[in-house]
N, C-alpha and C positions, 0 to 999 in steps of 0.2 A: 504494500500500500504506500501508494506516494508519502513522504514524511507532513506535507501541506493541510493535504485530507487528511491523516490522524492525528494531527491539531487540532484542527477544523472541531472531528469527532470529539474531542477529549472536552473542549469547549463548550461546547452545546449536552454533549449526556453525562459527564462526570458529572454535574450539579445535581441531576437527578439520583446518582448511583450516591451521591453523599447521602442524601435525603432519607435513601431505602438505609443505609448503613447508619443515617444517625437515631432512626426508629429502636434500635435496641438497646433495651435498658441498662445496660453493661457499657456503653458507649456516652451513650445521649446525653447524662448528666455530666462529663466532663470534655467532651470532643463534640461539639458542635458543627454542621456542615461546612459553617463558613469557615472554620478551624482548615477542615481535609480539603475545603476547597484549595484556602492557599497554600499546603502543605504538598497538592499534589503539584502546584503549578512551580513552587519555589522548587522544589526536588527536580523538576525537569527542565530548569534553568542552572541551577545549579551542579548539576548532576546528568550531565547533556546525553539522557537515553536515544533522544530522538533530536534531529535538527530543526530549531525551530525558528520562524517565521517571524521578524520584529514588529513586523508592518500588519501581519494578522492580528498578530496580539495587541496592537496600538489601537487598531480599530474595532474591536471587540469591546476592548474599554471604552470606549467613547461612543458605541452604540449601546452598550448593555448599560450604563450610567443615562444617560437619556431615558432612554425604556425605563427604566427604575425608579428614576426621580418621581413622574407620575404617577403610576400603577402603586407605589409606597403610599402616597400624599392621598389619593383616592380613599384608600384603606382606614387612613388613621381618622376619617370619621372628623371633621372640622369641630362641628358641635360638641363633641364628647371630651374636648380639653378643657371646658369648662366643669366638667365633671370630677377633675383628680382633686382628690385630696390634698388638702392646704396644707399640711407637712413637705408630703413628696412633692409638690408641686415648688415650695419656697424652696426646698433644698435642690431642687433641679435650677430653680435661678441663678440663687445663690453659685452652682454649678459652672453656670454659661458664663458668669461676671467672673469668677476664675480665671476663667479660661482666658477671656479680655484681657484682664490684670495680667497673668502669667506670661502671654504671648507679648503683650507690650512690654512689659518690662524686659524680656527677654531683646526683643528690637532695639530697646536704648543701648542696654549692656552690648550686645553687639554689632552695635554699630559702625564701630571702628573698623571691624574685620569683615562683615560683609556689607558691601552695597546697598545688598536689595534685602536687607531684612525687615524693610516694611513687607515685602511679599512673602519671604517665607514664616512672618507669624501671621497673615491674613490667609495662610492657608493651610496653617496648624488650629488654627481658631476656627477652621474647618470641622477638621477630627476631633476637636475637643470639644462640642458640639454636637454633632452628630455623624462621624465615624470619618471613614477613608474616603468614602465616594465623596463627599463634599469636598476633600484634599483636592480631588483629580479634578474636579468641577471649578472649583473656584482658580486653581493652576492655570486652569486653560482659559477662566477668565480674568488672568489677570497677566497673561501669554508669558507663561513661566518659562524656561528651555526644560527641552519635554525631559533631559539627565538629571535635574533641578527636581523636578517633579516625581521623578522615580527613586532619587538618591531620599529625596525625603522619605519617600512612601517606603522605604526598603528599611529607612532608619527607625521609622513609628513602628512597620511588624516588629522589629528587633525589640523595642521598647517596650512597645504594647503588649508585646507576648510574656515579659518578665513580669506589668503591674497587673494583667490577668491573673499568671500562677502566682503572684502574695493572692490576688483574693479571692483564688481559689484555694488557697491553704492553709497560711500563717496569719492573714490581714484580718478575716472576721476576730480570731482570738486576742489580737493587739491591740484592735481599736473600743473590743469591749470593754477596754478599761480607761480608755479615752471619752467613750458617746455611751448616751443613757440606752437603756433595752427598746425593743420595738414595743408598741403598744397602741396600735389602731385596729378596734374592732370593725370599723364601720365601713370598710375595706372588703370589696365581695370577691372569692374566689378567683382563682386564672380561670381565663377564657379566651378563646383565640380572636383577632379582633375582624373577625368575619361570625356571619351568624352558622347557627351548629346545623342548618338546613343545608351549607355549601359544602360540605364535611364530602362528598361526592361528587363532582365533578367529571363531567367529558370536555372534554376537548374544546369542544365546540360555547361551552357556559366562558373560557377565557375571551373568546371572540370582541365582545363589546367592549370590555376595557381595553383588550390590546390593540383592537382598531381608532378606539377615541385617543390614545397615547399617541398614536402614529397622526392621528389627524391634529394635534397638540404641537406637535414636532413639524409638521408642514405650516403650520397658521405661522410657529415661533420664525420658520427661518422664513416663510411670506413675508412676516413685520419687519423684521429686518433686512431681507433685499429692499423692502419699499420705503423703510424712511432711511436705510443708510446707504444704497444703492449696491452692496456686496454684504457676501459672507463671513467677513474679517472679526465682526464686531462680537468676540466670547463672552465678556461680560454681560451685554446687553443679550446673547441667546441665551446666558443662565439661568440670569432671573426672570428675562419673559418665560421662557419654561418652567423654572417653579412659581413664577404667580399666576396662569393659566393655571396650573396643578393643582394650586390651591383654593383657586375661583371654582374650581367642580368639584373637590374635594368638600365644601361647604353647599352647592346644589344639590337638590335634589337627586340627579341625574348622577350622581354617583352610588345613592341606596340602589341602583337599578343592576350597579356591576356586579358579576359575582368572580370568586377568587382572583380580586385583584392582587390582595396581600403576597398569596401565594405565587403567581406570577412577577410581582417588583421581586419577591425574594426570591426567585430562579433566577432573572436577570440579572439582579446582586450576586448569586452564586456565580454568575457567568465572568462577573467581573472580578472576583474575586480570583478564579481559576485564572485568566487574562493578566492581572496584576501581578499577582504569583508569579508569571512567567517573563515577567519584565525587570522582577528582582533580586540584581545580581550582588551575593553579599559579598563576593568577590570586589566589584565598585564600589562598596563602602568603604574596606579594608584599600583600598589604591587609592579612592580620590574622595570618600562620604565621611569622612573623620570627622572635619568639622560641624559637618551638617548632624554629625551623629551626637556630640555638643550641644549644638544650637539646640536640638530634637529632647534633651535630654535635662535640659534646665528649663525648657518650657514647659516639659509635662510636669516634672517634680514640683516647680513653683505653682503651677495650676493645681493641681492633687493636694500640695500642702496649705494654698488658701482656701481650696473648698473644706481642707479638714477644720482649718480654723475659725472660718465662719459658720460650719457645722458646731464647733464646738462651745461657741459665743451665743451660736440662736438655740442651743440645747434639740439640734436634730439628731435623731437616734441612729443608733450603726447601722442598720438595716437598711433604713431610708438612704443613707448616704453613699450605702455600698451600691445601692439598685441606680442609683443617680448618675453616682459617677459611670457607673458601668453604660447607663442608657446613654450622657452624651460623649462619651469617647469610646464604644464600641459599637453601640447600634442595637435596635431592637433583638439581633440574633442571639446574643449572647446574655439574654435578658434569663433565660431560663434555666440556665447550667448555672446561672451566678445564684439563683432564689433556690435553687435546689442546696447547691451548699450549704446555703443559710437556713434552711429548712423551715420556710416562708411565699410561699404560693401567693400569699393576696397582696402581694407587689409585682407581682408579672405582670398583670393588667396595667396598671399607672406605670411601670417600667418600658414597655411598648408602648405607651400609649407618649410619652413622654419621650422618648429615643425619636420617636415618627416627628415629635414638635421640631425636637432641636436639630431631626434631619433638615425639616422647610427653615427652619432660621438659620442654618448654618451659611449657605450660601451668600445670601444679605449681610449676617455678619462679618464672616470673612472678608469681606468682598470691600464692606465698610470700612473698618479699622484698616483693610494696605493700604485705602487711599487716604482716610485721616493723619495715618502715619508716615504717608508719602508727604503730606502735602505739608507738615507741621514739622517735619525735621530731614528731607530732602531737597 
């Protein structure tokens, strides 16, 4: 088989084969899809089984991220953010202002040495926020060089994967002697944020969201050939794409979709495997050092103010472990963190909260590189 097409394949059906693999109870609770996603894609960059493709996996990312931004925002139910709980909900602010904080300061301290560190904490204020894809999104809208773009994202897996295992091991026992215990009853059960009627699905029930995505993505790059007379313009397709997304995510016309959630998180998957395979930790180790620095005092200072204004507004460990988890990893990893914790009725406000700070990530991002361009470049 040509090496092209078994790309191509591993692309499109490994997302699925995770999916069937993360169903078992031996797995699930600590190895998550989006875990093997990039686990298979890093392995096969780094470990060159098969020759691959850079231009396929470029564009995989940038269509699967598209695809996903919608089909997510659809999902998370506009109306029902008014619903979460005023703990989880303060300590996920508390969370994003972090992140602000932690990314800017980290821009001033290095300013000396890089350039454009208005840009790379506007698009760490991405993932810290709401995960990786908003990295790659706001990257390209803020026309990062795409080695910039990858060396970071190669330096947050690195990162990201070490503040996962603390809180998946050592971090609940440490901080319980830091933050008060959980204590909200009024907090209902996990529930998947689709109704328990789409729990079955053909083929054909994706049809309507993934057609109205696609007709989202033609209206976005329509607006923009017409009021900017080209394609050039990233920033301005980002966020007409997530505020579209979020104008139907708030209609009506989005109760009508069914398994959107599931579909954004296949394309997530898709990108995840794609990313993976653009991440050479070999390019760390040669040219990512610094970025792996930069990468490395932004997250610690973000994680250590949300610990501290966790610990000033008296937000409990639970809440802050689900928070933090929801805006720097993403709704996926919302489940394997509450299982550890062995706390279910924060999955709901955990997804439902990762899905907010996915639509605000891009805006954010996107904000603070040019405040910070503009105010100290």
């Amino acid at each position: 088989m040509p090496p092209f097409l078994l790309q191509l394949l591993i692309l499109v059906f490994f997302p699925f084969v995770s999916r069937r693999v993360g169903r078992f109870p031996a797995i699930r609770d600590w190895l998550s899809p989006v875990v093997l996603c990039y686990a298979i894609g890093i392995l096969l960059r780094n470990f060159p089984l098969i020759p691959l493709n850079e231009h396929l996996s470029n564009t995989a990312t940038e269509v699967s991220v598209a695809m996903a931004i919608p089909l997510l925002l659809y999902s998370s139910a506009g109306n029902d953010w008014l619903k979460i709980g005023k703990t989880a909900f303060w300590s996920f602010f508390l969370c994003v202002l972090s992140g602000l904080l932690g990314t800017m300061i980290t821009a001033l301290v290095f300013s000396g040495s890089f350039s454009d560190s208005w840009r790379l904490s506007g698009m760490l204020v991405g993932i810290y926020t709401g995960g990786i894809p908003n990295l790659h999104a706001i990257g390209l809208a803020l026309e990062a060089p795409k080695e910039t773009i990858l060396l970071l994202n190669a330096s947050d897996i690195f990162l990201g994967g070490i503040y996962l295992l603390l809180l998946s091991s050592v971090a609940p026992g440490l901080l319980a002697k830091l933050l008060k215990p959980f204590r909200n009853p009024q907090l209902m059960e996990h529930q998947e944020p689709e109704d328990e009627e789409h729990t079955n699905l053909q083929w054909q029930d994706y049809l309507p969201g993934i057609l109205a995505t696609v007709l989202i993505i033609g209206m976005t790059m329509g607006l923009t050939k017409l009021i900017w007379g080209n394609l050039q313009q990233s920033t301005f397709i980002i966020l007409t794409l997530t505020t579209l997304s979020l104008v139907v995510s708030f209609s009506p016309l989005s109760r009508r979709f069914k398994g959107t959630y599931r579909a954004g998180e296949y394309f997530l998957l898709i990108f995840s495997v794609a990313l993976g395979m653009l991440a050479d930790f070999g390019s760390i180790l040669e040219k990512g050092t610094p970025l792996l620095k930069y990468s490395a005092v932004a997250l610690c200072s973000s994680i250590l103010l949300h610990l501290l204004f966790a610990r000033l507004f008296r937000i409990d460990r639970d809440t802050f472990i689900i928070t933090s988890t929801a805006a720097i990893f993403g709704p996926a990893f919302i489940g394997p963190i509450a299982s550890t914790l062995n706390n279910r009725k924060l999955i709901l406000p955990g997804i439902t909260l990762a899905l907010l700070g996915f639509a605000m990530g891009n805006y954010l991002g996107i904000g603070l590189a040019r405040v910070l361009q503009w105010a100290f470049y």
